[in-house]
N, C-alpha and C positions, 0 to 999 in steps of 0.2 A: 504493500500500500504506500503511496507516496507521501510525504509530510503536508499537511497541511500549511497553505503559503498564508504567511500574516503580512502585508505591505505595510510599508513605511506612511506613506499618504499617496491614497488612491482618489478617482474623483468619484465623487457621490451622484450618481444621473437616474434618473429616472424616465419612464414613456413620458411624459410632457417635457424634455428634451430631446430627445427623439423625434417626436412632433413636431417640435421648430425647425428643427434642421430638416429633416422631410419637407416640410411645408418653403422653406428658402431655398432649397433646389430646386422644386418644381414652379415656384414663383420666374425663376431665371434671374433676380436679383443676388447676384455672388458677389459683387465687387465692394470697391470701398465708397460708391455712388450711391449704393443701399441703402431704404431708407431706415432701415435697422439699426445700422449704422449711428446713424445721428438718434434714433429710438434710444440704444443703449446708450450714451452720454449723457442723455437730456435724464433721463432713469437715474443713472448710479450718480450724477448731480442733486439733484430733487431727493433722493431716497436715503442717500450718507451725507448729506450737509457741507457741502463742498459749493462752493463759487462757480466754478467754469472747468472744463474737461475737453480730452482730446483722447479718445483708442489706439491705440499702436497696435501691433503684430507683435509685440510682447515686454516683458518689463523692461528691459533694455534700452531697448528703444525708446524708454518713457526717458529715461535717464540724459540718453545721449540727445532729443529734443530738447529736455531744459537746458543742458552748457551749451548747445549750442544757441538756442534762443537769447541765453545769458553773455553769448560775443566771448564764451572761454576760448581760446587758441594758445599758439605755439607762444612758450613765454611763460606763460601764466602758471600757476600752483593753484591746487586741487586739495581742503586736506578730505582723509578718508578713512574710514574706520578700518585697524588693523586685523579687526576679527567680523568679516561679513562674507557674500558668496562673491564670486568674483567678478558678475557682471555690476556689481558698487562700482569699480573701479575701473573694467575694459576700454567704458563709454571717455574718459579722459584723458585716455590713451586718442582716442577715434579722434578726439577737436585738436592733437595735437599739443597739448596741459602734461602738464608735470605732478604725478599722486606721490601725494607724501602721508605716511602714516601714521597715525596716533593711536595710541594707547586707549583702551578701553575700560567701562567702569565693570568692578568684579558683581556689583548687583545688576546692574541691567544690561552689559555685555554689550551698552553699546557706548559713544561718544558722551563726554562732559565737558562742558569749559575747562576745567584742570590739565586737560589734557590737552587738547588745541590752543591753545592758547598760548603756551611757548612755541608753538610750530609757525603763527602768525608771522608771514614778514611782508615787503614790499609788493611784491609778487604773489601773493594769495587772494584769490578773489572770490573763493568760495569752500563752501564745507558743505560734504556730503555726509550725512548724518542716517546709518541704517536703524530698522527698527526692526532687532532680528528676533525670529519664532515668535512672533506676535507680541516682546516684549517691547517697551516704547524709552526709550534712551531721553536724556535729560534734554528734550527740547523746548523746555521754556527755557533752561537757563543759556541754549547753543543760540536760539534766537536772540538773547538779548547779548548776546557775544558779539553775533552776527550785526546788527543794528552799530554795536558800538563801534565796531571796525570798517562799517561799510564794504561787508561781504554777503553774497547771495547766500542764502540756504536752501539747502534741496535737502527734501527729504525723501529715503530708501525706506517706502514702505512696503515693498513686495511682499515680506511676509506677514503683515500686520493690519491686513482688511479689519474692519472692524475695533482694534484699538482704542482707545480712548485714553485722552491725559485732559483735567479736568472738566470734562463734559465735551471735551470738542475731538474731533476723530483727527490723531496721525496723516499728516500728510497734510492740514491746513495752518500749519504754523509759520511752514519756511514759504519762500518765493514760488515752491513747484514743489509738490510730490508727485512719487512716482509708485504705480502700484503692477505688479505682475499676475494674470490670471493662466501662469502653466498649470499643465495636466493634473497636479502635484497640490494644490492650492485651496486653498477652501473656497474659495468660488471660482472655477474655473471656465475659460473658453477652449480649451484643450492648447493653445498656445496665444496669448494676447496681454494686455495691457493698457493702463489709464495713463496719463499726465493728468492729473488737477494743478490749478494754478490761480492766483487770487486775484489775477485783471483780465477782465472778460476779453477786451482788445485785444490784449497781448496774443491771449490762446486762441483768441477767431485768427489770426498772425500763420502762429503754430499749425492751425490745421490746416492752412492753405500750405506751409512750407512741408508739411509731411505729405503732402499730394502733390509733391513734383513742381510747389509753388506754383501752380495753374490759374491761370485767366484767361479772361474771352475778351477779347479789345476787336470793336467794329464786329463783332460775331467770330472772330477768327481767334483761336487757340495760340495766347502765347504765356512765357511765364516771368514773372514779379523779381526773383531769385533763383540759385540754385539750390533746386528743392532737393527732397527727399521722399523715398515712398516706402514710409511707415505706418501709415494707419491700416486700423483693422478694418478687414473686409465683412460680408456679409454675413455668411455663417458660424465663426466662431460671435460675430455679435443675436444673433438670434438664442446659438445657446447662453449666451453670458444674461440676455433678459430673463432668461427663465431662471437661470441661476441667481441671479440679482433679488428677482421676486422670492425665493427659495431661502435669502441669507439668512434671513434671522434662524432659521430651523439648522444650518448649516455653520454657524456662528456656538449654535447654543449646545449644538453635539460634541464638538472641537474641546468646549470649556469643559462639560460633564464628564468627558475623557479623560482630561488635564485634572479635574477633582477626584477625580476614582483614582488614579495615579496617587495623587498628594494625601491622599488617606492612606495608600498604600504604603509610601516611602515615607511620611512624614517629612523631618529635615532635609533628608536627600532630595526630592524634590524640588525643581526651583520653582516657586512661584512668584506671585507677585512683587515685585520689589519695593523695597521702604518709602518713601516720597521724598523726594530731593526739590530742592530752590521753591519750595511751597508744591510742589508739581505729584498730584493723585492720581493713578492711573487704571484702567481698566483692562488688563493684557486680553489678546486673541486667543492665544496657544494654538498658533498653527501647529508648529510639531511640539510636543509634550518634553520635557530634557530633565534629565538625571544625571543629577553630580553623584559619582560614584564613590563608595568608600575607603575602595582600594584602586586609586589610580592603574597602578602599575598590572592589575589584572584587567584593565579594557580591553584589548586585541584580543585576547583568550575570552572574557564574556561575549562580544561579538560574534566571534568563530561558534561560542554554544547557540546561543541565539538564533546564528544561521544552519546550523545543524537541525537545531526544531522547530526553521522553515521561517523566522519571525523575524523581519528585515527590521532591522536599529542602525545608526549610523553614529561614528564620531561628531562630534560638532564641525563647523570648520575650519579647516587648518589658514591657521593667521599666511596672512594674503605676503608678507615680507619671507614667509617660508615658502611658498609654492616656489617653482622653476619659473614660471612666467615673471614673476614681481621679485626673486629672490636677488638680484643684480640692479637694485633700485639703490640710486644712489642717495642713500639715508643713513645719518649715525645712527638715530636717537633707537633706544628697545623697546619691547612692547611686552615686557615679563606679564602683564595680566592677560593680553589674549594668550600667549601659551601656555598660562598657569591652567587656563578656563579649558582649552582647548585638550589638554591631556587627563583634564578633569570629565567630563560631563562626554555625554551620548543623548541620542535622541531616540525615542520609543514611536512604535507604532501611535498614529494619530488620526486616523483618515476617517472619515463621515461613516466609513460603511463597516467600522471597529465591532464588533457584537461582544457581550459582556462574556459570553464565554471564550472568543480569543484574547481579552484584555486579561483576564485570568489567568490566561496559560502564559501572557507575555509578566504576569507578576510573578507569578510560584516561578518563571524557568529563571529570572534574574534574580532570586530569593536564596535558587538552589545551589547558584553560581558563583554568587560575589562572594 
């Protein structure tokens, strides 16, 4: 008999996903002209309390729209969290910007003014601020960094749909969030993405430069700039509306999974972090994380883990260690993401968890550590 497969995060769909995508192929509305398309923006605006929006073809590309709307180019300094996934950082590669890394907080694993703050110099003109596994990193006190220095803030909220730091959702603090809806996601388009942004102008700007910067002068097709062709197309926005309408329920399984966990592990469990600079927050828990108690036996719980079929992963490995970033020219260390990084693992999380595989992913890391 084969082991039963427990995924890491799987996407939760249903027949009325299906339905939409059925119904937007045979409509012959595929592209990014769809008017689904502008459906879902005007929805995930109106329904998460967001300003203005723009869809991309995935998180990424939310990212590399705001620097580039932000006039980042060759020259300029990026800073950016030393422990996030690595498309935080690709897009400032892409404008041609220099990623410099900072130090992370041990409670919420992501960026604080203590730490950016000596990285500031002449040449900095922005901070990319992640909000990793749906926890939310000190952005009240990165905005008021940000303001003081007269640097853009972007905020990396891929993993942190639904968020909250005191009443207001991740991703409308800085100049631009940016949100990812991969396969993997708690709301997902199967591969897609948001930009929010808090000047309506700006992003009506953006969505014409993610469409190839297109106009029509005298009737005749010509273009503004040199564009870009990122926005999402028809059908991953068909299912994103269904998925959209679906969050709360999708939101609210994610966290019930993350409390079944934190009953489980008590301390070992990271939950919500303490409040910092006045700052209350409401985490997502896209993926569920356990600080383990014997470091040094991770690889070996992993390997059991995948034995009994039950995908966990390490956290991510701080972005100054990977081969791509490891040859960045930066003194400063980053002892807390790798202190966190050879601490903690991530647990199965996905919508479609049932209380008897969350069980088996308890007793096998019980039996293990």
């Amino acid at each position: 008999m084969p082991v039963e497969r427990i995924p890491l995060s799987e996407p939760w769909l249903t027949h009325a996903e299906q339905s939409a995508v059925a119904e937007t192929i045979a409509s012959g509305w595929l592209s990014t002209a769809a008017p689904m398309v502008d459906e879902f923006e005007t929805a995930f605006v109106k329904q998460l309390g967001f300003n203005a929006s723009v869809s991309t073809n995935c998180g990424t590309s939310a990212i590399w729209m705001a620097l580039a709307a932000s006039g980042i180019q060759t020259g300029d300094e990026v800073i950016v969290p030393a422990l996030s996934f690595v498309a935080t950082v690709n897009p400032v590669r892409y404008v041609g910007a220099t990623p410099v890394f900072a130090d992370v907080h041990e409670e919420t694993f992501g960026l604080c003014p203590e730490t950016v703050e000596p990285l500031i110099t002449p040449k900095t003109k922005a901070i990319i601020a992640t909000h990793l596994y749906g926890f939310a990193c000190d952005v009240v006190g990165l905005r008021a960094l940000a303001d003081a220095h007269n640097l853009i803030l972007i905020e990396d909220a891929a993993e942190a749909l639904g968020t909250k730091v005191n009443g207001k959702p991740v991703g409308s603090f800085g100049r631009f969030g940016a949100f990812s809806f991969n396969g993997n996601k708690t709301l997902t388009t199967g591969s897609g993405g948001m930009l929010v942004g808090q000047n309506a102008d700006e992003m009506a700007t953006i969505k014409r430069l993610a469409t190839q910067a297109k106009i029509f002068t005298n009737g005749e097709l010509d273009h503004f700039d040199v564009g870009y062709n990122t926005r999402m197309s028809a059908i991953p926005a068909s299912l994103g509306l269904v998925q959209l309408a679906r969050f709360p329920e999708l939101l609210a399984k994610r966290i019930a999974i993350a409390t079944t966990y934190e009953q489980a592990f008590e301390s070992w469990f990271r939950g919500c972090p303490p409040p910092q600079n006045g700052m209350i927050q409401v985490p997502s828990y896209w993926l569920s994380t356990l600080r383990l108690p014997h470091p040094e036996k991770r690889l070996a719980l992993l390997a059991q883990l995948g034995e009994a079929g039950i995908e966990a992963r390490p956290i991510f490995k701080p972005l100054p260690l990977t081969q791509a970033y490891a040859t960045t020219n930066q003194s400063n260390s980053v002892p807390v993401a790798e202190k966190l990084w050879r601490e903690h693992i991530n647990l199965p999380s996905s919508g479609t968890l049932t209380e008897e595989q969350q069980i088996k992913v308890i007793d096998t890391i019980k039996q293990n550590w």
